[in-house]
Wavefront OBJ file of the C-alpha trace (Angstrom):
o trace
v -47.708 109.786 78.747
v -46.861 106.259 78.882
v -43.268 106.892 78.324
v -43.258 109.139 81.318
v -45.214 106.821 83.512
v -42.457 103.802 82.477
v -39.665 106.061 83.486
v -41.139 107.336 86.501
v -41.192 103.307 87.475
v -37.606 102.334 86.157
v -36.454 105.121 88.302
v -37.084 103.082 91.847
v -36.441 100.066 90.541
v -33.055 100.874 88.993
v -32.253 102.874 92.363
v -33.713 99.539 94.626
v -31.207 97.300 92.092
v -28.480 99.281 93.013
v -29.010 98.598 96.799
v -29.564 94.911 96.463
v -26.006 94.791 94.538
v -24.177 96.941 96.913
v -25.794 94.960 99.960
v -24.641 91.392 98.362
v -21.037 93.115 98.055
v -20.719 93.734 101.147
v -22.007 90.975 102.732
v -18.869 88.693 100.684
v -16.195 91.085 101.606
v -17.163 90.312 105.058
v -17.215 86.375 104.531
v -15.122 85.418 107.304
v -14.306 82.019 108.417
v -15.747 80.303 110.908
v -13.529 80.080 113.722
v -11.683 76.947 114.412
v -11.139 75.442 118.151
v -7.165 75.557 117.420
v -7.511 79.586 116.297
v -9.680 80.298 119.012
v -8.056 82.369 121.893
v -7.440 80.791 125.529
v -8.761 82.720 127.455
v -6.565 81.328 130.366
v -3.509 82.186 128.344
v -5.098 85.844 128.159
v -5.348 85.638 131.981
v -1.903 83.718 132.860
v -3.566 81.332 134.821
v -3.616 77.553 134.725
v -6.489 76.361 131.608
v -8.285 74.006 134.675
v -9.262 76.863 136.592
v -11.171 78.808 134.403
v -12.324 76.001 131.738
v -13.628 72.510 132.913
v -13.050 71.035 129.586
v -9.607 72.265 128.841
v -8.511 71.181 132.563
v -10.278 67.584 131.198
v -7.879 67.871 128.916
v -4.821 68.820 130.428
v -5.389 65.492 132.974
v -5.930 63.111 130.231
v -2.407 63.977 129.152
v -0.569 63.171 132.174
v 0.897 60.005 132.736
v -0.591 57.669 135.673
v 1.672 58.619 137.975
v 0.994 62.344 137.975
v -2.735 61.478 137.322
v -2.940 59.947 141.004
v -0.356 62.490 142.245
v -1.785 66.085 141.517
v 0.012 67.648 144.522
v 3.715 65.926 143.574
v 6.493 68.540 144.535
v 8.104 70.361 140.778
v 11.550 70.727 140.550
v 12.540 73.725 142.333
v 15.501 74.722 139.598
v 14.486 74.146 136.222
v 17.215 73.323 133.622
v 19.005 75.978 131.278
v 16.725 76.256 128.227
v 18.358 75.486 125.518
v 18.396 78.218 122.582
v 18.619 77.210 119.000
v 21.627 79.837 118.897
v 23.192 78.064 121.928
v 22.992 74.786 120.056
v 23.681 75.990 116.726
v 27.131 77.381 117.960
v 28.288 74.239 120.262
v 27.876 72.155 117.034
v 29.662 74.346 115.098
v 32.548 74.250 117.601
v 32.444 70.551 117.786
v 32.151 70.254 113.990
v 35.148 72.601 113.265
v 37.602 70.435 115.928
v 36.625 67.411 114.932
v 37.147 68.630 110.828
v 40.154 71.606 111.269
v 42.691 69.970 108.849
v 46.300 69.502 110.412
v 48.042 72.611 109.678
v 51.369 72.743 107.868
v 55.230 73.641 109.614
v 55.325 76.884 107.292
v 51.372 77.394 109.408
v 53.002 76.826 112.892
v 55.754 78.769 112.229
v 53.689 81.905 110.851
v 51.574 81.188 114.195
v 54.593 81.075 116.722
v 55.589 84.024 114.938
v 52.610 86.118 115.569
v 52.357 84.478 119.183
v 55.961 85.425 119.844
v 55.762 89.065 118.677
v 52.383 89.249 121.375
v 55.049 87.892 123.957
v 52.968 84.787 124.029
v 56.429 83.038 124.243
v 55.250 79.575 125.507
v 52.489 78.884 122.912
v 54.726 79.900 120.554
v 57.679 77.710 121.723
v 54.435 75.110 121.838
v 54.051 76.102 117.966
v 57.339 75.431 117.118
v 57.528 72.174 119.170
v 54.847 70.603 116.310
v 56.234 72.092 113.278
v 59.667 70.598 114.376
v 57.657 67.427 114.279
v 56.815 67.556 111.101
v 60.474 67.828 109.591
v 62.063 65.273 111.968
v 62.023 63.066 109.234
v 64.446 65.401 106.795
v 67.645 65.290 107.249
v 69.399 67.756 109.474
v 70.884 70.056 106.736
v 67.591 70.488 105.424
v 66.873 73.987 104.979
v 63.508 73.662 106.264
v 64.606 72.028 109.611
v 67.236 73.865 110.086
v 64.939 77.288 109.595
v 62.387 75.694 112.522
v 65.335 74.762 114.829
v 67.010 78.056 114.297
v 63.546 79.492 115.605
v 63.604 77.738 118.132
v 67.019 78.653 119.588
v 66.133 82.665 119.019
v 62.652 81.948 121.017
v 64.897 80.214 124.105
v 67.378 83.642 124.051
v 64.297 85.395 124.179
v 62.783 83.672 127.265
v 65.675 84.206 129.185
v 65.801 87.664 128.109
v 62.075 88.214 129.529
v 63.468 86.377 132.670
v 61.596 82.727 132.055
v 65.217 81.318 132.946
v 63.587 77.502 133.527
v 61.763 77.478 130.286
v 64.658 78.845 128.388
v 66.772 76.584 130.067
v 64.704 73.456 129.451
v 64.455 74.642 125.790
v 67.888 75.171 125.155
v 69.016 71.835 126.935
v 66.838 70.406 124.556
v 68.091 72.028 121.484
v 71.901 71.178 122.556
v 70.732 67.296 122.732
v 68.906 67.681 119.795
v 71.878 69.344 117.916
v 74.308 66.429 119.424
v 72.053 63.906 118.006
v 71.969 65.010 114.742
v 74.857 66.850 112.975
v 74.437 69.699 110.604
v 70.968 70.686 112.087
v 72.219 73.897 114.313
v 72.879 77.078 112.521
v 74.010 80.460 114.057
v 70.949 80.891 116.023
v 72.400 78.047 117.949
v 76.083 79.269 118.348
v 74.179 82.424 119.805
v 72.336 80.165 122.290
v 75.029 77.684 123.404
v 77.799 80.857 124.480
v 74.974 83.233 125.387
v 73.587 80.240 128.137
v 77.651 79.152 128.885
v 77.865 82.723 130.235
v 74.832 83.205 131.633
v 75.047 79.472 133.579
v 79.148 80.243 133.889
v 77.951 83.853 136.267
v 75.602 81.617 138.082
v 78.141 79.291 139.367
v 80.661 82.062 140.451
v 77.833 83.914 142.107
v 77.300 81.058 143.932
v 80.681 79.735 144.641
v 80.986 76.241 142.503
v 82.784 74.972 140.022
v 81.154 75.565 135.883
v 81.136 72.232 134.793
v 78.962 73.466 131.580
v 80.833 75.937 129.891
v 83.339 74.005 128.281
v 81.135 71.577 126.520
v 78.497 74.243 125.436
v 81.588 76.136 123.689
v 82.617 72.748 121.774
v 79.089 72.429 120.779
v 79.086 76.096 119.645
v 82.351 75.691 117.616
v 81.539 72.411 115.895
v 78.543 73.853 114.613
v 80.053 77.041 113.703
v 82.969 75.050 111.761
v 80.100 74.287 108.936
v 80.286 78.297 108.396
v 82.807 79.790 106.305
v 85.400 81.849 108.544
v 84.456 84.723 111.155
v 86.033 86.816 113.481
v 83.244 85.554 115.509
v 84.361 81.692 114.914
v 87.866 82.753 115.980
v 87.551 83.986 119.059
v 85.213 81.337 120.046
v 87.689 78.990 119.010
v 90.490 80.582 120.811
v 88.234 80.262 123.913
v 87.650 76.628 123.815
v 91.182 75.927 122.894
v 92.290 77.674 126.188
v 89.566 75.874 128.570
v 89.957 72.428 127.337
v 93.748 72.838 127.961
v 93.273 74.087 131.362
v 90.545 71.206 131.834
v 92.946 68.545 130.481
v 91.052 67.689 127.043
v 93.850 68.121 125.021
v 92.718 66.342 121.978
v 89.749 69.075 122.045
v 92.008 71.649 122.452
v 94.359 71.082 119.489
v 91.449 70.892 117.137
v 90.366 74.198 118.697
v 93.574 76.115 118.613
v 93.987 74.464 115.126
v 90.430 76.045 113.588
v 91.819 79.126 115.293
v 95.158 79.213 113.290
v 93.111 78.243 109.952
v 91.015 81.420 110.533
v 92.763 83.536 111.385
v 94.989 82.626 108.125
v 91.924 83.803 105.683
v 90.865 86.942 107.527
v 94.251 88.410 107.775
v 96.943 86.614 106.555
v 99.218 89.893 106.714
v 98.763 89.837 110.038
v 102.305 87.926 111.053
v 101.875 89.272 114.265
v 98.699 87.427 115.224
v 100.033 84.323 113.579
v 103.293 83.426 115.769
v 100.746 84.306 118.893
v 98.563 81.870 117.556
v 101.542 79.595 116.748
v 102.526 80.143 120.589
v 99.320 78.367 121.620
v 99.251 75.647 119.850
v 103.182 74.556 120.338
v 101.742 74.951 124.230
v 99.222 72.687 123.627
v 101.248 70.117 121.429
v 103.513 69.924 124.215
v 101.083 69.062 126.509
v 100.401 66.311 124.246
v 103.803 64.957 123.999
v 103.528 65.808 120.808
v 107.264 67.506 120.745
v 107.930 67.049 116.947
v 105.100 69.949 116.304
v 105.713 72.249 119.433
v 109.327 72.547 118.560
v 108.685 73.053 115.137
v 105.839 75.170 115.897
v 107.654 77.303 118.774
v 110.675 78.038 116.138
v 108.596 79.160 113.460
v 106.444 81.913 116.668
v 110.026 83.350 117.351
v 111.357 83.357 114.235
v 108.480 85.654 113.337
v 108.756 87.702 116.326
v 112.580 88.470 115.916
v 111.779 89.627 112.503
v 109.368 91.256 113.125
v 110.868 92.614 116.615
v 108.038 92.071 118.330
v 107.542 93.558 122.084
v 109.625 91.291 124.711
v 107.025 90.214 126.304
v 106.478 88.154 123.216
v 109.469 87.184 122.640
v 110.354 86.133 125.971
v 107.043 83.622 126.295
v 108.062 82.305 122.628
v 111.828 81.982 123.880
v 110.622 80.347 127.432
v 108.213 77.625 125.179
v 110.883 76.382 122.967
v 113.256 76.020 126.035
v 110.723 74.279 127.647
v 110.075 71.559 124.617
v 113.892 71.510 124.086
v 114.329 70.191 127.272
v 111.676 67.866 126.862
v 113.161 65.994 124.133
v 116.651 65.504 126.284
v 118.797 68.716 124.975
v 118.999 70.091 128.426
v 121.745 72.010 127.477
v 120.137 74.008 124.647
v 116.867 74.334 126.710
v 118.904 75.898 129.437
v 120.487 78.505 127.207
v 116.986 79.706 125.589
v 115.169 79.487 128.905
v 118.072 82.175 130.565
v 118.113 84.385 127.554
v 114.468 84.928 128.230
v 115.067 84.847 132.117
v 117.845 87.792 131.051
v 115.011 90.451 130.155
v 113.112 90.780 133.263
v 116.609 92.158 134.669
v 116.723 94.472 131.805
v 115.329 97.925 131.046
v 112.443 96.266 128.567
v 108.898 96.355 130.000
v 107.293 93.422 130.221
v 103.933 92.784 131.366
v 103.008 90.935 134.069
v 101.846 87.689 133.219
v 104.788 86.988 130.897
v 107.245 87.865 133.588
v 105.410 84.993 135.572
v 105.051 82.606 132.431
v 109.415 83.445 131.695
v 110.445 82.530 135.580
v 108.388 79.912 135.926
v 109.826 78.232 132.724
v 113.403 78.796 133.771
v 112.202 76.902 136.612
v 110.330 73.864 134.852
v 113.826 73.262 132.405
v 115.786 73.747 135.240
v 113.604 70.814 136.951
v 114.005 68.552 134.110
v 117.623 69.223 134.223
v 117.483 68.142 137.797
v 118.450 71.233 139.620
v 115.683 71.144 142.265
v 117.110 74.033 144.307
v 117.211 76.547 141.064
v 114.021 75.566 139.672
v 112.253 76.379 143.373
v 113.970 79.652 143.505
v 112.663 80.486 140.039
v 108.906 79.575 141.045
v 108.975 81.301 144.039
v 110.144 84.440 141.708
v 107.320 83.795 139.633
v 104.336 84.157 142.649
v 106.203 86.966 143.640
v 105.058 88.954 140.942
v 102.227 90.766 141.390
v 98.987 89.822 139.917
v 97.225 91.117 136.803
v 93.604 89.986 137.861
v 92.943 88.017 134.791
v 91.421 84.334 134.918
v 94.491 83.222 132.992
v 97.110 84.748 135.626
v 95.172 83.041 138.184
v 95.495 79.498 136.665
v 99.175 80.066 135.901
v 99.698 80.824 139.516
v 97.392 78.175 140.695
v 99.721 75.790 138.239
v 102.859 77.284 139.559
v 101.879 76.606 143.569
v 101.356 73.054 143.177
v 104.402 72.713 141.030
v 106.299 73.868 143.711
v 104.755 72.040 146.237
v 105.039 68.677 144.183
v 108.802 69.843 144.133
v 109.036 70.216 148.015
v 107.359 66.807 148.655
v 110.339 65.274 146.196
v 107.669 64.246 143.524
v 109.208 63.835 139.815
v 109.860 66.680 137.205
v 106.907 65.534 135.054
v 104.133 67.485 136.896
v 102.050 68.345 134.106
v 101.216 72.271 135.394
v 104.286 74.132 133.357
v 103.727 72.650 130.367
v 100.334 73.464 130.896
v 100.422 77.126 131.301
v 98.755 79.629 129.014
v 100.178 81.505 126.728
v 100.298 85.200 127.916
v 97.895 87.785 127.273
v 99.939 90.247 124.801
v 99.704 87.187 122.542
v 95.735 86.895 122.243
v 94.376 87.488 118.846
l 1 2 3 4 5 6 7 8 9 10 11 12 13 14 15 16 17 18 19 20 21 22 23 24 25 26 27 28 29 30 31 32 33 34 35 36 37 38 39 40 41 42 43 44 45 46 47 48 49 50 51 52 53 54 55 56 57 58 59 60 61 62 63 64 65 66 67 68 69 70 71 72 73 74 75 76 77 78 79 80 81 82 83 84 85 86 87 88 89 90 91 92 93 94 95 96 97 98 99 100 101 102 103 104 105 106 107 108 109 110 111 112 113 114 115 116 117 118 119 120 121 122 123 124 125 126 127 128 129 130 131 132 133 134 135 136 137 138 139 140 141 142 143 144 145 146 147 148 149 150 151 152 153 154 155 156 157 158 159 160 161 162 163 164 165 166 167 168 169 170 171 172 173 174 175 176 177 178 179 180 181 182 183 184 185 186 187 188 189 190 191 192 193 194 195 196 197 198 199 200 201 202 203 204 205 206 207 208 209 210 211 212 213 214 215 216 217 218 219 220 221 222 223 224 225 226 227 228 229 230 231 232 233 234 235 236 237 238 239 240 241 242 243 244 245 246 247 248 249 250 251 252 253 254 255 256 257 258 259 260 261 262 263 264 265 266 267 268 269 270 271 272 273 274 275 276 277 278 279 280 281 282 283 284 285 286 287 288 289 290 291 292 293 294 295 296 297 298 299 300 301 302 303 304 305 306 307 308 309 310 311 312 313 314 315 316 317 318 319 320 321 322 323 324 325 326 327 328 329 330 331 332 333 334 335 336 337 338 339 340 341 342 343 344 345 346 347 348 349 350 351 352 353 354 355 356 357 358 359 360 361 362 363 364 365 366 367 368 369 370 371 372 373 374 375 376 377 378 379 380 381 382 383 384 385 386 387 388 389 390 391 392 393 394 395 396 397 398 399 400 401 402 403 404 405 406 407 408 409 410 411 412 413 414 415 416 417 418 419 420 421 422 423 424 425 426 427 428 429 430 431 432 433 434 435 436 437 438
């Protein structure tokens, strides 16, 4: 009975316990902070209006802030514009920019030129001519053979064909003038790249003038550029032709010393790409006794004319040939005071424009006008102005060189008319005719 009682008692207890513990749990998971005044929530913030309108205290605050100035100013005008607000991004990538320019390490020539490379290839031609303008920088210092320098400056002269290519003719121009002083200056440094450039802008410049109607005072010294730079190569059919070119202009233009050299790289060529080609060498031979003549040099053009027409009879070449070789001995015979001899040779030559052989045009010109010249020097004035005058009758052939030798053959007749002396200088400066070009 007691046991019962005690239990029935425990039971309430036990039951009010459990409350009491649950209660007190509670009550600590719900232990919350008291709240501070910096968490508290503005309430103006809530509203977006200013703090002083809706909380004396905070608008207390807010004056005691300001500066004197403002304090005794409430109704001061604000700045209509405010200022871009700066971003931490913003600022962030300006510094970076500024850091990177003012730490980018110089870049190298083999950098540049991988650069102008790219550039050129997006047709950005002038930042990559600018490219190639500092990497040349770099290797001024090396000497011009240097492979290096001479791969840069080789660049170079490719990029300046390839702006006047793309029609950026005063860029190219500018470049290339550049490269050709550059090249002058220093020996060695131009490559084939720069023989391109030098004939490629002598024609282009040498149109230009013709279009317009003046004289080409550029093409002759661009082509000596282009063959003393190409003489560093080993021999080309390329380097022979352009030799053969320059050898003719400077003759016509009076640099004779220029010539020679020209006509003599010529004859050295043309000796290791075909030396079975006899032919081809007594032309060549031709040439240069015509321009060793017009140095006074008679020793070599007579020696030099034998050995052209000795190879021609041999080889019994065309007349036309024969006749120019026959008419340039003649000529240097004369010269050296065996009229008599000169004479002879000059009318054998004379002899086949009567005949049935075919000769072309400009050699019939170049064979009566040297009749004329020895006949001249042999002081029969009448003969020798009958003989010009046969050689501007002959028709023209329309080639440049035809129209020197006639322009050669009109003042020597006119020099003859006014009684001037037998030493005009145009005969002996005639070309040699076209049948003979290698």
């Amino acid at each position: 009975m007691i046991r019962d009682w005690r239990s029935a008692l425990s039971w309430p207890l036990s039951l009010s316990l459990i409350l009491l513990i649950a209660a007190s749990i509670g009550c600590v998971s719900l232990n919350y902070d008291e709240p501070s005044a910096a968490a508290a929530p503005d309430p103006s913030q809530a509203s977006g209006w200013p703090a002083s309108t809706l909380d004396p205290a905070a608008s207390a605050s807010v004056d005691a802030t300001q500066t004197p100035d403002a304090a005794q100013t409430p109704d001061a005008a604000a700045p209509t514009r405010k200022p871009r607000r700066e971003t931490p991004t913003r600022a962030r990538l300006e510094q970076r920019k500024a850091d990177d320019a003012a730490n980018e390490p110089a870049r190298s020539w083999r950098e540049l030129s991988r650069l102008a490379r790219e550039k050129a290839q997006d047709g950005k031609l002038d930042e990559a001519s600018e490219l190639l303008a500092q990497a040349a920088l770099q290797l001024a210092d090396r000497r011009p053979t240097h492979t290096q320098r001479r791969t840069v400056f080789g660049m170079r002269a490719r990029l300046a064909q390839d702006l006047a290519a793309f029609g950026q003719l005063e860029a190219a121009d500018a470049l290339a003038d550049q490269l050709f002083e550059e090249a002058r200056q220093a020996p060695g440094l131009g490559d084939a790249a720069l023989v391109s450039l030098a004939r490629t802008t002598a024609e282009r410049r040498h149109a230009a003038a013709v279009e317009a109607g003046r004289k080409d005072d550029t093409q002759l010294p661009l082509l000596a550029l282009a063959l003393e730079t190409a003489q560093s190569d080993t021999a080309s059919r390329e380097r022979l032709g352009l030799a053969f070119e320059v050898s003719g202009l400077a003759l016509r233009a009076g640099e004779l010393d220029l010539a020679r050299r020209a006509i003599d790289q010529c004859v050295l060529d043309a000796q290791v790409l075909a030396p079975a080609d006899r032919m081809q060498a007594a032309a060549l031979k031709v040439y240069k006794a015509r321009i060793a003549l017009a140095q006074r040099d008679l020793a070599t053009a007579e020696a030099t004319a034998h050995a052209a027409l000795k190879i021609f009879e041999e080889l019994g070449a065309d007349p036309s040939n024969r006749g120019v070789a026959e008419t340039t001995l003649a000529q240097v015979l004369a010269e050296k005071g065996e009229l008599e001899r000169g004479l002879e040779l000059a009318r054998t030559a004379h002899a086949r424009l009567s005949s049935d052989e075919k000769l072309v045009l400009h050699a019939r010109r170049q064979i009566a006008a040297g009749l004329a010249r020895v006949e001249r020097l042999a002081g029969d004035g009448n003969a020798a102005g009958a003989h010009y005058r046969e050689a501007l009758s002959t028709p023209s052939d329309g080639s440049a060189l035809d129209d020197d030798l006639i322009r050669d053959i009109k003042a020597a007749l006119a020099d003859l008319e006014t009684g001037a002396s037998a030493a005009s200088p145009s005969a002996a400066n005639e070309p040699a005719p076209q049948a003979a070009q290698p």
